[in-house]
C-alpha positions in Angstrom: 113.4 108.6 101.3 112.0 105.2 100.1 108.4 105.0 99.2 106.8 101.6 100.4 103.8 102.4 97.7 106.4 102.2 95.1 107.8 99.3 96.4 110.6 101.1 97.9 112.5 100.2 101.3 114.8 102.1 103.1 118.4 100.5 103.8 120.1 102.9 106.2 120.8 106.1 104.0 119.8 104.3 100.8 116.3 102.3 99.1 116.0 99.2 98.3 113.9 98.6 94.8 113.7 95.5 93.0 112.0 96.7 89.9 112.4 93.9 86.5 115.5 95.5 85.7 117.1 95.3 88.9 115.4 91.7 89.3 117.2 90.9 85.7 120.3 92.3 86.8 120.6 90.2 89.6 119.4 87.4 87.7 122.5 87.6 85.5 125.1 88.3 88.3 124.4 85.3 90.3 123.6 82.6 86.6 120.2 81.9 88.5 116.8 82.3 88.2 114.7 84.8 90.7 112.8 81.7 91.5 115.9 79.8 92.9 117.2 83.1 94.7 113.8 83.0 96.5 114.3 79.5 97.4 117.9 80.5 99.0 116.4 83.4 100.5 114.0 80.9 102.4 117.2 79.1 103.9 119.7 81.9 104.6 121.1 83.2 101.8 125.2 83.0 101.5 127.4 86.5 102.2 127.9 86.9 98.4 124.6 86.4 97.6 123.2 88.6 100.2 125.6 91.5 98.5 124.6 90.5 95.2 121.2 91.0 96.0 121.6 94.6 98.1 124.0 95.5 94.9 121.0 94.8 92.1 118.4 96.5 94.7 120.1 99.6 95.0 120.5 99.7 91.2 117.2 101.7 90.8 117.7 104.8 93.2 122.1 104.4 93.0 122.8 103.5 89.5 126.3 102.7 89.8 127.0 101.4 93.1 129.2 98.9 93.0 129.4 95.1 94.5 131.7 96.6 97.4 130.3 99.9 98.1 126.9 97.3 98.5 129.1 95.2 100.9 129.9 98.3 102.9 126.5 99.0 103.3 125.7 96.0 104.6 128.7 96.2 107.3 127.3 99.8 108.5 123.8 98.2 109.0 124.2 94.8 109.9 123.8 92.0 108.3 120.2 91.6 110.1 118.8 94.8 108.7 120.4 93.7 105.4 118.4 90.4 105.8 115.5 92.1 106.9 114.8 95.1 104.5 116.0 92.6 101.1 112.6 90.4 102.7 110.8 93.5 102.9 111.4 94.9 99.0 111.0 91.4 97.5 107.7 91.3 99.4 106.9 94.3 97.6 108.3 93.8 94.6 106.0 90.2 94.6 102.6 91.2 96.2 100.3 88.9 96.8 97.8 87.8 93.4 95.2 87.3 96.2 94.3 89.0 99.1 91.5 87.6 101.2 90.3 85.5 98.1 89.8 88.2 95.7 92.1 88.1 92.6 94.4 91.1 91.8 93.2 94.0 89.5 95.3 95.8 87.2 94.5 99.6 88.2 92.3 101.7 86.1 94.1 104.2 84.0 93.1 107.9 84.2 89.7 108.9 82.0 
């Protein structure tokens, strides 16, 4: 079950993360920066990227799935859910610095 305050989204039976070493992964499947992957993911990203992206998200919670079995996830959920919950994690994986014009603050560790 994904946990949205660990940055977790559900993808039909699986979770989406995109933690740095699933961001890194990705990163060196594709030879491009995270920066221009968000810029593709603004325009529509391509069918391979899309699966590249699923594949290095599903890293975290199903180490080992392979580029396919990511493929065949997307077929049983659609490409639109795809599209939607790959928005969704990078959102949380990238939270907004500011939120109503107060800047971010690391969390306080326990006393």
């Amino acid at each position: 079950m994904a946990n949205p305050h660990r940055g977790e989204v559900a993808l039909g039976d699986h979770t989406l993360v995109f933690s740095i070493n699933a961001i890194c992964d990705l990163e060196d499947a594709l030879g491009r920066s995270i920066t221009e992957i968000g810029t593709e993911m603004e325009t529509g990203l391509s069918m391979r990227t899309l699966r590249a992206v699923i594949w290095a998200g599903l890293q975290e919670r199903h180490p080992g799935t392979s580029e396919k079995q990511a493929g065949d996830i997307i077929s049983e959920v659609g490409v639109p859910a795809a599209g939607e919950a790959v928005s969704a994690a990078f959102a949380a994986a990238f939270p907004q610095a500011e939120a109503e014009g107060k800047k971010a603050r690391p969390r306080k560790g326990a006393a």
